[in-house]
C-alpha beads as a LAMMPS data file, in Angstrom:
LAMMPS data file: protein, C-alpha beads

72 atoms
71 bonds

1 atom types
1 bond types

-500.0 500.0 xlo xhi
-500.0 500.0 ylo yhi
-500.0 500.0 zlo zhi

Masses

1 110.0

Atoms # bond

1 1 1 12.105 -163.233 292.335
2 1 1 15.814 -164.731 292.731
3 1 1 14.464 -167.866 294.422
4 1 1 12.293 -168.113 291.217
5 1 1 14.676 -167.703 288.421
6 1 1 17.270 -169.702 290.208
7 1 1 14.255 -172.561 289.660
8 1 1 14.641 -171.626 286.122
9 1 1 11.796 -169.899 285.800
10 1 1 11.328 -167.075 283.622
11 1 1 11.234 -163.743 285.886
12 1 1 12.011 -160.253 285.642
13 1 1 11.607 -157.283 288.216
14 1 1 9.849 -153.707 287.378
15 1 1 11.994 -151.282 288.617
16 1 1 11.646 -148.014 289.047
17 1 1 14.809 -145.574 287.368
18 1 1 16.644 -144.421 290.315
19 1 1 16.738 -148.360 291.631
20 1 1 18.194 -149.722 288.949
21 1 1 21.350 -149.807 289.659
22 1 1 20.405 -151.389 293.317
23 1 1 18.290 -153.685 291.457
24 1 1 21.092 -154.915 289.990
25 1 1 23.553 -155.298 292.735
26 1 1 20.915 -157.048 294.164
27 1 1 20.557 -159.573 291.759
28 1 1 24.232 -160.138 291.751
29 1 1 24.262 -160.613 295.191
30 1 1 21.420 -163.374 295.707
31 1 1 23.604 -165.171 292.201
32 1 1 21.169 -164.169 289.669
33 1 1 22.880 -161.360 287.706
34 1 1 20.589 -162.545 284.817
35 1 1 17.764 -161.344 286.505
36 1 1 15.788 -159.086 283.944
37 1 1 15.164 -155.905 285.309
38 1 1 12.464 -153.717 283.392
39 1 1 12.965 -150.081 284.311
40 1 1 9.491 -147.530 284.468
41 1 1 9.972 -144.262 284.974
42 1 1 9.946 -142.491 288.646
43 1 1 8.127 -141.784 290.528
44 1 1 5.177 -144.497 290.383
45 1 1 3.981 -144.220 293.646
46 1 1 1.048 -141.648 294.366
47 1 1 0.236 -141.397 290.378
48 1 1 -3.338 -141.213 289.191
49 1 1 -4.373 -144.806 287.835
50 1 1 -4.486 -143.867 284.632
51 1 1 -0.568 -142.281 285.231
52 1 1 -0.247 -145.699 286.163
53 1 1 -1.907 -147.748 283.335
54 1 1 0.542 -145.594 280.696
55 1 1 3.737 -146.435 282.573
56 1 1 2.626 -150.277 282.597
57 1 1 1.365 -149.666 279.141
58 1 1 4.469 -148.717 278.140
59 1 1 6.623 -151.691 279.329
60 1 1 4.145 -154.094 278.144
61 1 1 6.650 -154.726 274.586
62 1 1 9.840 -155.130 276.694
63 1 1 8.166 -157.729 278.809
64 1 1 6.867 -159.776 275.103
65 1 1 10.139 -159.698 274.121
66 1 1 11.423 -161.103 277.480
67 1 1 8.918 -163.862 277.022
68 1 1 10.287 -164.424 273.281
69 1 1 13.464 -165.040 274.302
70 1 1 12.564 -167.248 276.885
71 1 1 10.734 -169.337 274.516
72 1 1 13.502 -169.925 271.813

Bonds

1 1 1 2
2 1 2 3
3 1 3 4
4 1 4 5
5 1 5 6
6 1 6 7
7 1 7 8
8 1 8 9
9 1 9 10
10 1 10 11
11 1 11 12
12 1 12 13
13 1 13 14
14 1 14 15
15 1 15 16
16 1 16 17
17 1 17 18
18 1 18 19
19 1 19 20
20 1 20 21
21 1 21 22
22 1 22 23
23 1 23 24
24 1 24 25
25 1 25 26
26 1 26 27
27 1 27 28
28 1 28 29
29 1 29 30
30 1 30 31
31 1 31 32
32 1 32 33
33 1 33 34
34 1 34 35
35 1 35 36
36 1 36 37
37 1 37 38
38 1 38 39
39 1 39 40
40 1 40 41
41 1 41 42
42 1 42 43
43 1 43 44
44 1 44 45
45 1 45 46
46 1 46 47
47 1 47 48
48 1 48 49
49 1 49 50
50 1 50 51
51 1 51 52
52 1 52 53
53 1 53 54
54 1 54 55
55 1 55 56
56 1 56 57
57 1 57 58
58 1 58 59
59 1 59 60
60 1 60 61
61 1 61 62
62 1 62 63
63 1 63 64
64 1 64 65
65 1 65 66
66 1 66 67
67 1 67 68
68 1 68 69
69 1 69 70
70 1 70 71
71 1 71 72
Protein backbone atom coordinates (compact mmCIF):
# COMPACT_ATOMS: atom_id res chain seq x y z
CA UNK A 1 0.00 0.00 0.00
CA UNK A 2 2.97 2.66 0.53
CA UNK A 3 4.30 2.01 -2.98
CA UNK A 4 0.67 2.90 -4.03
CA UNK A 5 -0.08 6.06 -2.27
CA UNK A 6 3.39 7.31 -2.83
CA UNK A 7 1.97 7.01 -6.77
CA UNK A 8 -0.69 9.21 -5.50
CA UNK A 9 -3.14 6.94 -5.40
CA UNK A 10 -5.85 6.92 -3.03
CA UNK A 11 -5.17 3.96 -0.38
CA UNK A 12 -5.88 3.15 3.04
CA UNK A 13 -5.06 -0.05 5.20
CA UNK A 14 -7.76 -2.08 7.47
CA UNK A 15 -6.24 -2.59 10.54
CA UNK A 16 -7.06 -4.46 13.15
CA UNK A 17 -7.09 -2.40 16.97
CA UNK A 18 -4.11 -3.71 18.65
CA UNK A 19 -1.96 -2.88 15.20
CA UNK A 20 -2.68 0.38 14.96
CA UNK A 21 -0.22 1.89 16.41
CA UNK A 22 2.38 -0.46 14.29
CA UNK A 23 0.37 0.42 11.40
CA UNK A 24 1.33 3.65 11.85
CA UNK A 25 4.97 3.50 12.54
CA UNK A 26 4.93 1.65 9.60
CA UNK A 27 3.65 4.09 7.43
CA UNK A 28 6.03 6.60 8.78
CA UNK A 29 8.74 4.53 8.12
CA UNK A 30 8.19 3.58 4.28
CA UNK A 31 7.42 8.02 4.09
CA UNK A 32 3.78 7.77 3.93
CA UNK A 33 2.55 8.97 7.36
CA UNK A 34 -0.64 9.96 5.41
CA UNK A 35 -1.44 6.59 4.91
CA UNK A 36 -5.18 6.13 6.06
CA UNK A 37 -5.46 3.50 8.39
CA UNK A 38 -9.14 2.19 9.07
CA UNK A 39 -9.19 0.37 12.39
CA UNK A 40 -11.90 -2.95 12.84
CA UNK A 41 -12.17 -4.35 15.86
CA UNK A 42 -9.96 -7.55 17.10
CA UNK A 43 -9.87 -10.22 16.65
CA UNK A 44 -10.99 -10.82 12.85
CA UNK A 45 -9.37 -13.84 12.24
CA UNK A 46 -11.34 -17.21 12.94
CA UNK A 47 -14.87 -15.17 13.05
CA UNK A 48 -17.97 -16.67 11.52
CA UNK A 49 -18.58 -14.91 8.00
CA UNK A 50 -21.29 -13.24 9.00
CA UNK A 51 -18.93 -11.87 12.28
CA UNK A 52 -17.07 -10.87 9.42
CA UNK A 53 -19.59 -9.16 7.04
CA UNK A 54 -20.68 -6.79 10.33
CA UNK A 55 -17.11 -5.71 11.06
CA UNK A 56 -16.67 -4.80 7.18
CA UNK A 57 -20.17 -3.54 7.35
CA UNK A 58 -19.31 -1.35 9.79
CA UNK A 59 -16.27 0.43 8.21
CA UNK A 60 -17.97 0.69 4.99
CA UNK A 61 -18.91 4.87 5.97
CA UNK A 62 -15.30 5.62 7.06
CA UNK A 63 -14.00 4.26 3.82
CA UNK A 64 -16.96 6.77 1.69
CA UNK A 65 -15.73 9.42 3.46
CA UNK A 66 -12.06 8.57 2.64
CA UNK A 67 -13.13 8.47 -0.96
CA UNK A 68 -14.92 12.05 -0.47
CA UNK A 69 -12.06 13.59 0.50
CA UNK A 70 -10.05 12.24 -2.05
CA UNK A 71 -12.33 13.55 -4.58
CA UNK A 72 -12.49 17.31 -3.50
Amino acid sequence: MTEIRKRGVLAAVICSSPFMNLGKAQARTFGVPDLRLVEIPHPFGGLALGSVQVRAAAVIPQLVSLIKEHIK
